[in-house]
N, C-alpha and C positions, 0 to 999 in steps of 0.2 A: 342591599346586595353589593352596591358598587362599592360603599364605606367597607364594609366587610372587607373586597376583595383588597382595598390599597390599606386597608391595616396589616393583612397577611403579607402583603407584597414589603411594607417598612418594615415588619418584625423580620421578614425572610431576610434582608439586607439587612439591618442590625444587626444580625448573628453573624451572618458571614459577609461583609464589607468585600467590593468587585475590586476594591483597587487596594488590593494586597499590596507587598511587599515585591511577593514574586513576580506578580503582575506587571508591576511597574519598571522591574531588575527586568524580564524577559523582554521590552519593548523598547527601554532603553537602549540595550544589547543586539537589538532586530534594527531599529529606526535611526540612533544615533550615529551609526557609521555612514548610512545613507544621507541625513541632511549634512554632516561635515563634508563629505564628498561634495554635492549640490552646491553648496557656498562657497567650495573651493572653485569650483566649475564657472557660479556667478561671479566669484570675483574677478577669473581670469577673461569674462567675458567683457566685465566691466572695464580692466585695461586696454582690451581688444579695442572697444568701441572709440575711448578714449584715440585711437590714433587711427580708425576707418569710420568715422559718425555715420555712413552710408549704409552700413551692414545693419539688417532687423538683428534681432535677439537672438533670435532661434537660429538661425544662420552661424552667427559670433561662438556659440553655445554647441554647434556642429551635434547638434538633438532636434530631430526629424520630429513633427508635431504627431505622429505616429508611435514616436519612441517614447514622446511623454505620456499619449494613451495609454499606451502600455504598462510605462511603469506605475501609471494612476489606478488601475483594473488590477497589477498583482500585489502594490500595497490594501489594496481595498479588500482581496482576499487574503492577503496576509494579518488584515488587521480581524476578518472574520473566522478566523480561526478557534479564535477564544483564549482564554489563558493558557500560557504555558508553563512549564516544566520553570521555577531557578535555575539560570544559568548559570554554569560551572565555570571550573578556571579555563577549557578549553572557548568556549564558548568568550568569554571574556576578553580570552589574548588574541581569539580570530578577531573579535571587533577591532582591537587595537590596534590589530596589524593593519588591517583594510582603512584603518583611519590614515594609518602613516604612509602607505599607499597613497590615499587619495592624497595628501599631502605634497606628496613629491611631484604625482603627476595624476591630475584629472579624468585624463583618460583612463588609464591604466584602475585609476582608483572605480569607476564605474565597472570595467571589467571584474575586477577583484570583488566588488559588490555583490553582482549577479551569481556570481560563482559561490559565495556567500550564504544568500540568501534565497540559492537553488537548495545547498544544503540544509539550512536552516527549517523552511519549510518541509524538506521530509523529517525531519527530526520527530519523534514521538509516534504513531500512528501511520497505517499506509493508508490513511481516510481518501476518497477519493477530490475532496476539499483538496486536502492536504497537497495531493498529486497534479492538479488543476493548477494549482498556485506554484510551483515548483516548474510547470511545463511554461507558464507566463512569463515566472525568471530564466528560464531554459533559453526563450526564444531572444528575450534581450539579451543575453552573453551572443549566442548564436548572429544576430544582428550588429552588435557591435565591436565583435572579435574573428567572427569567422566570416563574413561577408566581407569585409574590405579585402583579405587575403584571397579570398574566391573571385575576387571584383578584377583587381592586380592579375593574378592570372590569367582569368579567361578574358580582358579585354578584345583583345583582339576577332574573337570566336562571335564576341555577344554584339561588338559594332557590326560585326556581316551579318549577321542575323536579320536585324533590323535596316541594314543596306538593301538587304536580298528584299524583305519584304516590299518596302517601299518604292524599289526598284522597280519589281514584277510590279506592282500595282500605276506605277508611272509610263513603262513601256503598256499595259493595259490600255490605258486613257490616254496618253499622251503622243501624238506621233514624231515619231523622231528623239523620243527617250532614250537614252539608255543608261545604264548603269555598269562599274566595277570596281573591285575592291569596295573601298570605301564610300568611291564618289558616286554621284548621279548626276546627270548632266540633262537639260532640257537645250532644243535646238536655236531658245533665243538667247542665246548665250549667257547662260546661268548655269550654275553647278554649286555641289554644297558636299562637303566632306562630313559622314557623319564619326562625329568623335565619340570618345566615350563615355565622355558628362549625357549625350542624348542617346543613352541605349533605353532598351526596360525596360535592364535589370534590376536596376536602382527601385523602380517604382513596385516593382511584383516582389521583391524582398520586404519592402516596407509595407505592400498590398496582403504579405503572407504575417508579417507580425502582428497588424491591425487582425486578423481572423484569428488567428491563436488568439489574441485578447481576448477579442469581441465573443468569440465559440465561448471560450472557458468561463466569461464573466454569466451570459447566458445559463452555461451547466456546465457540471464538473467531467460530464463522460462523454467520451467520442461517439457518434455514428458516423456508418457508412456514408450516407447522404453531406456531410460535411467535406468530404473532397470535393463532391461537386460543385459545392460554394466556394472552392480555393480555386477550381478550376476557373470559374468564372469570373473570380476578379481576378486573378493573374489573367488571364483572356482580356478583360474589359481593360486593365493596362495595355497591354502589347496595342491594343487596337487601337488605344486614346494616342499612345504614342506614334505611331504608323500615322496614322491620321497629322497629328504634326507634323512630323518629319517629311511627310508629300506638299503640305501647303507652304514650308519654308523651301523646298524645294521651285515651288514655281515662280519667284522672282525674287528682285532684291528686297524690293519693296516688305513681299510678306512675308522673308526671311527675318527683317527686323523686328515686324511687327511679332512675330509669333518669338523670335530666340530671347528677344531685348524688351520687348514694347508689353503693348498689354495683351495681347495673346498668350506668355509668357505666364501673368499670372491667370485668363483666362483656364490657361491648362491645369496648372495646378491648384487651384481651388476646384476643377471636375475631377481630377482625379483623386485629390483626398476624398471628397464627397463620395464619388461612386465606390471607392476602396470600402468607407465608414456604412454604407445605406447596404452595400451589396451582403458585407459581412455581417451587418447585425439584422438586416432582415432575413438574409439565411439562414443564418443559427436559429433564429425565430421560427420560421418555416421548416425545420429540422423538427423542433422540439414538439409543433404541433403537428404534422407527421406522425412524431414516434407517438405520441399520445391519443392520436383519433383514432386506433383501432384497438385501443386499450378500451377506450372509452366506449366505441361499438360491443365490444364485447359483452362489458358492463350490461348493457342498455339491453342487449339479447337475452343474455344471464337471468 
């Protein structure tokens, strides 16, 4: 039986070979403008480093290890899409545009990408594949075009936010706290401006990308119950961050430790983690939800 079945399976590919023609034209035409852009990006990082050897990669590269999740999750649904359509002359001269784009400018060229290859995957079919994959490049343009503009504006709004919080939570515990505007001040003569590198906003935009992936890669269709798992990591940000901004607050000492020192990375490897466990055990926990009273039913049936 098993001879059988892998004789049928090589006659089946003998007749019709996976890696056509068109195959090959439509991935070219999907991927090639993306790794040109990519290497344009590495290179510029790789001059970068050349003249601050201090700066990691990912830094140098101004690509949040959330934004490479992402883009990892909607080629991996881009690539499961299956064969597509030959690509036409439109299709052709949009790759080439977007090359020369990246070309000129990296950034610009990633942007130009997303927007691309938002289009690209609804192209053919409204599968809901299709639409999943397209929501994943949706959120990287969104992330890295329309969030620094949102960023630039609302700073001001998003520093008091997380002032106020950590304020109230200082005046709380602490006697002789107080806080305004920006600053907070403790009665042994300490105080810390929060700027707007430590707001988080930064962290819950990159906490809401990581769940687009994480959701979509899990299944292609929304439920209700998935707000509540964006709620939560956006929540378990703001909190992570609160949480440091009150411990830099109460001296010199573990202002350094936590802004500069190793608290610094302490924060940030909990907060990618809890962003990464929250969202993909949520989607998880969605999916068996939506499924155990299918399955009760069954079982009754």
């Amino acid at each position: 039986m098993v001879n059988a079945g892998m004789q049928a399976t090589t006659r089946a590919l003998l007749r019709k070979p996976p890696w056509s023609l068109s195959w090959l034209l439509a991935r070219v035409v999907v991927f090639g403008p993306a790794i040109l852009v990519l290497l344009r990006r590495l290179n510029e990082a790789t001059v970068e480093m050349e003249v601050l050897p201090d700066r990691d990669v990912l830094h140098t590269l101004h690509i949040d290890a959330f934004q490479l999740l992402a883009w990892g999750v909607a080629f991996f649904l881009l690539w499961q899409l299956g064969p597509t359509r030959r690509p036409n002359r439109v299709d052709i001269a949009a790759a080439i545009t977007i090359c020369l784009i990246g070309g000129l400018s990296s950034a610009a060229g990633l942007v130009a990408l997303t927007i691309f290859l938002t289009v690209t995957a609804l192209l053919g079919d409204r599968s809901a594949q299709r639409l999943a994959t397209a929501t994943v490049f949706g959120a990287l343009f969104v992330q890295q075009a329309i969030i620094p503009i949102l960023y630039d504006m609302l700073v001001p709004i998003l520093t008091r936010f997380d002032t106020m919080l950590v304020g109230f939570f200082a005046e709380l515990t602490i006697r002789g706290a107080t806080w305004q505007g920006d600053t907070i001040s403790v009665p042994w003569d300490h105080s810390i401006i929060v700027a707007g590198g430590c707001c988080s906003f930064r962290n819950v935009s990159l906490a809401t990308l990581c769940w687009v992936a994480l959701t979509k890669l899990e299944r292609p269709e929304w439920q209700p119950l998935d707000i509540g798992v964006l709620v939560i990591a956006a929540g378990f940000q703001i909190g992570l961050n609160v949480v440091r901004i009150y411990l830099m607050a109460l001296s010199d000492n573990m202002y350094l430790y936590w802004h500069t020192g190793m608290g610094a990375h302490i924060f940030a490897v909990t907060a990618s983690a809890g962003a990464v466990l929250i969202c993909a055990f949520g989607a998880r926990y969605v999916s068996c939800s939506r499924a155990a009273p299918r399955n009760g039913l069954a079982v009754e049936g």
